[in-house]
N, C-alpha and C positions, 0 to 999 in steps of 0.2 A: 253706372259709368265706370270705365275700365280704365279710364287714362284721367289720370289725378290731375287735380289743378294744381299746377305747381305752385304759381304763383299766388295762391290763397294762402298754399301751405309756408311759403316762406314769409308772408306778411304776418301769419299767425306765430311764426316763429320771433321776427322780429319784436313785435308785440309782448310777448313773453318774456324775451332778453330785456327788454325795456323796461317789462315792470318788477324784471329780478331787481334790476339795478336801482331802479326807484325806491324800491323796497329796502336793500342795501344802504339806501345814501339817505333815508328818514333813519333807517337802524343808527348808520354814525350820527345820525346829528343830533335825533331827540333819544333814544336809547329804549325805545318801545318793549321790545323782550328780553331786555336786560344781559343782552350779550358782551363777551370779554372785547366787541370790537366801538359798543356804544361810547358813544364821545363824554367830559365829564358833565 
């Protein structure tokens, strides 16, 4: 296929940003990999 599905591409995307931030916001809260940003 020559012409991309866009809109897979930007659900995959979305998906992605979603489980940055998921990721990010267990980091604050329980402190999984012991980053300077984990909560006490």
């Amino acid at each position: 296929m020559i012409m991309k599905n866009k809109k897979g591409v930007y659900i995959l995307l979305a998906l992605l940003v979603i489980l940055v931030l998921l990721l990010l916001w267990v980091e604050m809260a329980v402190g999984i990999f012991g980053s300077p940003i984990s909560g006490s």
